[in-house]
C-alpha positions as CSV (number, residue, x, y, z in Angstrom):
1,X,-29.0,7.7,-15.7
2,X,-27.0,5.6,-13.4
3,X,-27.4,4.6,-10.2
4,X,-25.6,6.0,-7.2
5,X,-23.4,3.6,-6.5
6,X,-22.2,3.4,-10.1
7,X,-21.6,7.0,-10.1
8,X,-19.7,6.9,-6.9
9,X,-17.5,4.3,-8.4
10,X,-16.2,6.1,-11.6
11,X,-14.0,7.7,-8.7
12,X,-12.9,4.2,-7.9
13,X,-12.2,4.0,-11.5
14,X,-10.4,6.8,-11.9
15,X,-8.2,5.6,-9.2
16,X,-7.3,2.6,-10.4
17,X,-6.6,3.9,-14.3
18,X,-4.1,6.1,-12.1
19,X,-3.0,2.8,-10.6
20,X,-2.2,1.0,-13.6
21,X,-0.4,4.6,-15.3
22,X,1.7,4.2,-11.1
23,X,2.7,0.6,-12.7
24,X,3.8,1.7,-16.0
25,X,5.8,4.5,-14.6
26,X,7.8,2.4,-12.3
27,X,8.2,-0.5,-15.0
28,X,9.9,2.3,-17.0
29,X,12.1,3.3,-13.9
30,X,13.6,-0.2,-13.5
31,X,13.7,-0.8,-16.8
32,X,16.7,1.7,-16.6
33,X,19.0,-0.9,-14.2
34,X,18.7,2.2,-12.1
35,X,20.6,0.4,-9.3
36,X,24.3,-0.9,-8.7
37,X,25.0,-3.6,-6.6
38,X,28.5,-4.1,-5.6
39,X,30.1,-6.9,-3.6
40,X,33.0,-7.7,-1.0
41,X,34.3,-9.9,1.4
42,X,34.1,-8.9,5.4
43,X,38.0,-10.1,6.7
44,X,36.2,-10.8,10.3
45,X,33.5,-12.7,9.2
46,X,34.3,-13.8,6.2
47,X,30.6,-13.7,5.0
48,X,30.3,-12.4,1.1
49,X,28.3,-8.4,1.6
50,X,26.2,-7.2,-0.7
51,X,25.1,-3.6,-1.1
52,X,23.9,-0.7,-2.8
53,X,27.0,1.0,-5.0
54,X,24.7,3.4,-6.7
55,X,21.0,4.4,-7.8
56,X,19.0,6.8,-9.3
57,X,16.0,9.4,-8.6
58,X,13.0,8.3,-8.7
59,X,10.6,10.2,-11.2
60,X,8.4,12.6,-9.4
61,X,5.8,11.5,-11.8
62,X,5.5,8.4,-9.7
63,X,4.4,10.4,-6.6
64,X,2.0,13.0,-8.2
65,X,0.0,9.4,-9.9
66,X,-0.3,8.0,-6.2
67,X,-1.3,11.7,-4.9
68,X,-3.8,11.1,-7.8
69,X,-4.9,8.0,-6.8
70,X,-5.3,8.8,-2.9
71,X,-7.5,11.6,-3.8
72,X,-9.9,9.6,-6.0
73,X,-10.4,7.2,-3.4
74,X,-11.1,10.1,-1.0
75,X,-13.1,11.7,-2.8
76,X,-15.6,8.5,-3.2
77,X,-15.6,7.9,0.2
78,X,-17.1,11.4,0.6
79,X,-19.3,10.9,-2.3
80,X,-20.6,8.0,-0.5
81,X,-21.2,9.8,2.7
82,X,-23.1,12.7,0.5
83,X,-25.5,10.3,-0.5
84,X,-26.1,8.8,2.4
85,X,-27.2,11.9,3.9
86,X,-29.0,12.6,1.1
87,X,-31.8,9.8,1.7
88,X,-32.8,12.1,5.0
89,X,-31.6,15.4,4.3
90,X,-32.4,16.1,0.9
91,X,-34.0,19.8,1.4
92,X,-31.6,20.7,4.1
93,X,-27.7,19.7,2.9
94,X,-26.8,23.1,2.0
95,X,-26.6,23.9,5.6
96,X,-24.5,20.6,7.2
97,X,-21.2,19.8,5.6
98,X,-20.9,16.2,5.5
99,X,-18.0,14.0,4.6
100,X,-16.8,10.3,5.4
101,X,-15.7,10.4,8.8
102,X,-11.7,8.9,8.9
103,X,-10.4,9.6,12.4
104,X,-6.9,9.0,14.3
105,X,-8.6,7.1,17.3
106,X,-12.1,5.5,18.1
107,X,-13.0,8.6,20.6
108,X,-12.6,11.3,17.9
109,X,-14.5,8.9,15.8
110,X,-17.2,8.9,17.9
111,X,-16.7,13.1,17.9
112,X,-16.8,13.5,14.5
113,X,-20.4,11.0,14.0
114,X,-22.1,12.9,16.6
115,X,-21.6,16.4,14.1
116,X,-20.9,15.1,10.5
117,X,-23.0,12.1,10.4
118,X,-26.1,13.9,12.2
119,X,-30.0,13.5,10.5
120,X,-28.4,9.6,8.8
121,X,-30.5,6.7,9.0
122,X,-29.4,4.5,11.5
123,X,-28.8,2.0,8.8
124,X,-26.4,4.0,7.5
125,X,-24.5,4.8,10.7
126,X,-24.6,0.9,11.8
127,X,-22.7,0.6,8.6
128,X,-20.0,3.4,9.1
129,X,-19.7,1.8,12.4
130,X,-19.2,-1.7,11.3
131,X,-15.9,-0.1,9.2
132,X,-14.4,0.9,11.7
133,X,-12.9,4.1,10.3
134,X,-10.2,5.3,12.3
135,X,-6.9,4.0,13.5
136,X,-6.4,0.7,15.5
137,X,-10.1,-0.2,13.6
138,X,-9.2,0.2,10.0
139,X,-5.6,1.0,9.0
140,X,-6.6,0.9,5.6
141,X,-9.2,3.7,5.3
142,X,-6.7,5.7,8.3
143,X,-4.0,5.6,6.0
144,X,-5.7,6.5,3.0
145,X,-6.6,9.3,4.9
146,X,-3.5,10.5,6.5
147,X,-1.8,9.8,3.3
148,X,-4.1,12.0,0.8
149,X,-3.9,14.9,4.0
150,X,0.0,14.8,3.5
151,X,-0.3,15.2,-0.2
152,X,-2.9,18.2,0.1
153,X,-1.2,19.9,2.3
154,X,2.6,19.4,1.6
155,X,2.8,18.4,-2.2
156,X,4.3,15.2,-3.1
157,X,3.7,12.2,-1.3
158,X,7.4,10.7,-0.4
159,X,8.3,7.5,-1.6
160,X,12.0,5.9,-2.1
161,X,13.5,2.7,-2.9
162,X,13.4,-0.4,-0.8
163,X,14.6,-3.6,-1.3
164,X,11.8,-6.4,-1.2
165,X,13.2,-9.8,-0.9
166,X,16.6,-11.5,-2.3
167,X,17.6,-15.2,-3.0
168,X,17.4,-17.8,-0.5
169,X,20.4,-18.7,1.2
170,X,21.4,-22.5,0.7
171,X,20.5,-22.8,4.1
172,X,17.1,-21.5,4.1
173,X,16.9,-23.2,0.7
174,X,17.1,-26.9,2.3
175,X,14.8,-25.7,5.0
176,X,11.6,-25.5,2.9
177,X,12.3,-28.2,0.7
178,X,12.3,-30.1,4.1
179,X,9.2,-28.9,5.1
180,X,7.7,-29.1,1.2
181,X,8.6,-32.9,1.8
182,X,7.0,-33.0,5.1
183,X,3.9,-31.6,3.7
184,X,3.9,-33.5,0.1
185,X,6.1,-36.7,0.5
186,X,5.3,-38.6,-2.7
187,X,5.5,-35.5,-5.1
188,X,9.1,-33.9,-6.1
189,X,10.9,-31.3,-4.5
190,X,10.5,-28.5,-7.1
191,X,13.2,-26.1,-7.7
192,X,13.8,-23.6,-5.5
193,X,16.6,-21.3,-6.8
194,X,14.8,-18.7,-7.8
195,X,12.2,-18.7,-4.8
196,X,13.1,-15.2,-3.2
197,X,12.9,-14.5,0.7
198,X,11.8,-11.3,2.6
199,X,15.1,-9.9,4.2
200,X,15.7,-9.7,7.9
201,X,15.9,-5.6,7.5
202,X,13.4,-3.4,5.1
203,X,15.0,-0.6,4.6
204,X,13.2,2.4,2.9
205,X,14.7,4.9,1.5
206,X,17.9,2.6,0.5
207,X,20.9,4.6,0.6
208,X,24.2,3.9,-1.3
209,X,26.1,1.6,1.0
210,X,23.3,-0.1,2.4
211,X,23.4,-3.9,3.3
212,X,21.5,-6.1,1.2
213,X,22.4,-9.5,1.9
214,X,25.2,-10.5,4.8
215,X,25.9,-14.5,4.6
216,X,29.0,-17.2,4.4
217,X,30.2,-17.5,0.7
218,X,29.1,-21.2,0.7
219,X,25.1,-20.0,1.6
220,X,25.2,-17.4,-1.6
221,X,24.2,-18.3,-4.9
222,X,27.2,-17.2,-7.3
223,X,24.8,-14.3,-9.1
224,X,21.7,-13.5,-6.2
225,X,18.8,-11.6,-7.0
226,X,17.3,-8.6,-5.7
227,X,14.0,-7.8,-6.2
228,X,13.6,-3.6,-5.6
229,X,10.8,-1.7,-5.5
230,X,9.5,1.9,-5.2
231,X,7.6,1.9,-1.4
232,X,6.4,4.7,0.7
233,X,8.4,6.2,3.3
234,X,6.1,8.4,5.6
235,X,6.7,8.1,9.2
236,X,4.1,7.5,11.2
237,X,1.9,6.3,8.5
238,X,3.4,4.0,6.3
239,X,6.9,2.9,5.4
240,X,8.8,-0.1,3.2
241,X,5.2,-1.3,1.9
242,X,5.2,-1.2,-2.5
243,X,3.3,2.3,-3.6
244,X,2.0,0.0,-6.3
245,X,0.6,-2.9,-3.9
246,X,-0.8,-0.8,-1.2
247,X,-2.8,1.8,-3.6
248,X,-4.2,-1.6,-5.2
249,X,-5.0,-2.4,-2.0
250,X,-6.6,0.7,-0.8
251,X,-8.6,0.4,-4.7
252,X,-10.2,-2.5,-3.5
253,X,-11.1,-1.8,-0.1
254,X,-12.7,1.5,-1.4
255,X,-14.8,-0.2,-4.0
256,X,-16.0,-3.0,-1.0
257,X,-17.1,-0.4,1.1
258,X,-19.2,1.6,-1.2
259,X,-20.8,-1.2,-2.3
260,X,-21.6,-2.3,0.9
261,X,-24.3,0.4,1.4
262,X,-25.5,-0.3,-2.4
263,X,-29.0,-1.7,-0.5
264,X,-29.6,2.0,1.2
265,X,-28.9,4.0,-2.1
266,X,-30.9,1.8,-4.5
């Protein structure tokens, strides 16, 4: 049979099959062109405007695969906690309910360990601890949290389109390859026209008529890139950071942390 920890991580697994099924789904969205971008010329400024003419739904498949996703890597965390009580408790869990502790500050934190984490080694509650589960100590495990809550209890995670980065203005251009040449003066300047830059404004949802890019006509390429993608957009939580990215993310930090107590459960 296997060992704890390996059976707490097929969750993890789980997760991140659901991961790379998130990444296939939104490679088949874009591969649609499910975006317009249209182009003017502000009179006042005269800069060149770009912005969103036109898009497309996103698939609702996309948000039931991260709901997927968030669950597995809750459910490990709980798996984890299980265990752990498990090594003290082993006559006596069908009377305590025990789950990993995820709070929204450190002093309901320290509420929650005093009940749900009560009859663990210390060892193990020196290592919940050290996480720091709860917000302003963790933001990873808090918004894993308060993300799988809001798909429990309301359905569909909500994601929309955000734009990521666009092409470098010639400006912004010649100021890296200035500091490329402080940094490496007797190698060449590579080429930077298809280097991208993060955007003053993130903006997530995008709406038609949004501003993409604002700049003089002599600082824009002739054809600028875009680069899109599908983000979350819960307030309060997390907003304008890649569903894709932040789930991989979350994967890893899951699998860290349950193998961190691998030398309590053998």
């Amino acid at each position: 049979m296997a060992d704890k920890v390996s059976l707490i991580l097929t969750k993890v697994e789980r997760a991140k099959k659901h991961i790379s099924d998130l990444q296939v789904a939104c490679k088949a969205f874009f591969d649609t062109n499910p975006y317009v971008i249209g182009t003017y010329s502000d009179l006042k400024t005269r800069d060149s405007v770009y912005y969103l003419v036109s898009d497309a739904t996103i698939p609702t498949e996309i948000s039931v695969i991260a709901g997927d996703t968030l669950q597995n890597l809750r459910s490990s965390l709980d798996h984890l906690a299980y265990q752990l009580f498990l090594i003290h408790n082993a006559r006596n869990v069908s009377t305590h309910r025990v789950y990993f502790p995820i709070a929204k500050s450190l002093d309901k934190y320290n509420e929650q360990r005093a009940v749900i984490m009560k009859g663990m080694g210390q060892r193990a509650l020196d290592g919940l601890d050290a996480l720091k589960p709860y917000k302003g100590g963790n933001e990873t495990l808090w918004r894993l949290n308060q993300l799988n809550n809001t798909d429990k209890h309301r359905l569909l995670i909500t994601v929309g389109l955000t734009n990521l980065a666009h092409s470098m203005t010639l400006t912004q251009r010649r100021k890296l390859e200035r500091v490329f040449v402080g940094s490496h003066p007797a190698t060449p300047v590579p080429e930077l026209r298809n280097v991208l830059t993060t955007p003053e404004i993130i903006r997530c949802p995008l709406k038609v008529g949004d501003i993409l890019l604002s700049a003089p006509e002599s600082e824009v390429e002739p054809t600028p890139r875009f680069h899109f993608d599908i983000a979350f957009s819960e307030p309060q939580i997390i907003e304008g950071q890649s569903v894709y990215l932040t789930l991989h993310a979350m994967a890893n930090s899951v699998e860290n942390v349950v193998l961190s107590f691998r030398p309590l459960l053998g």
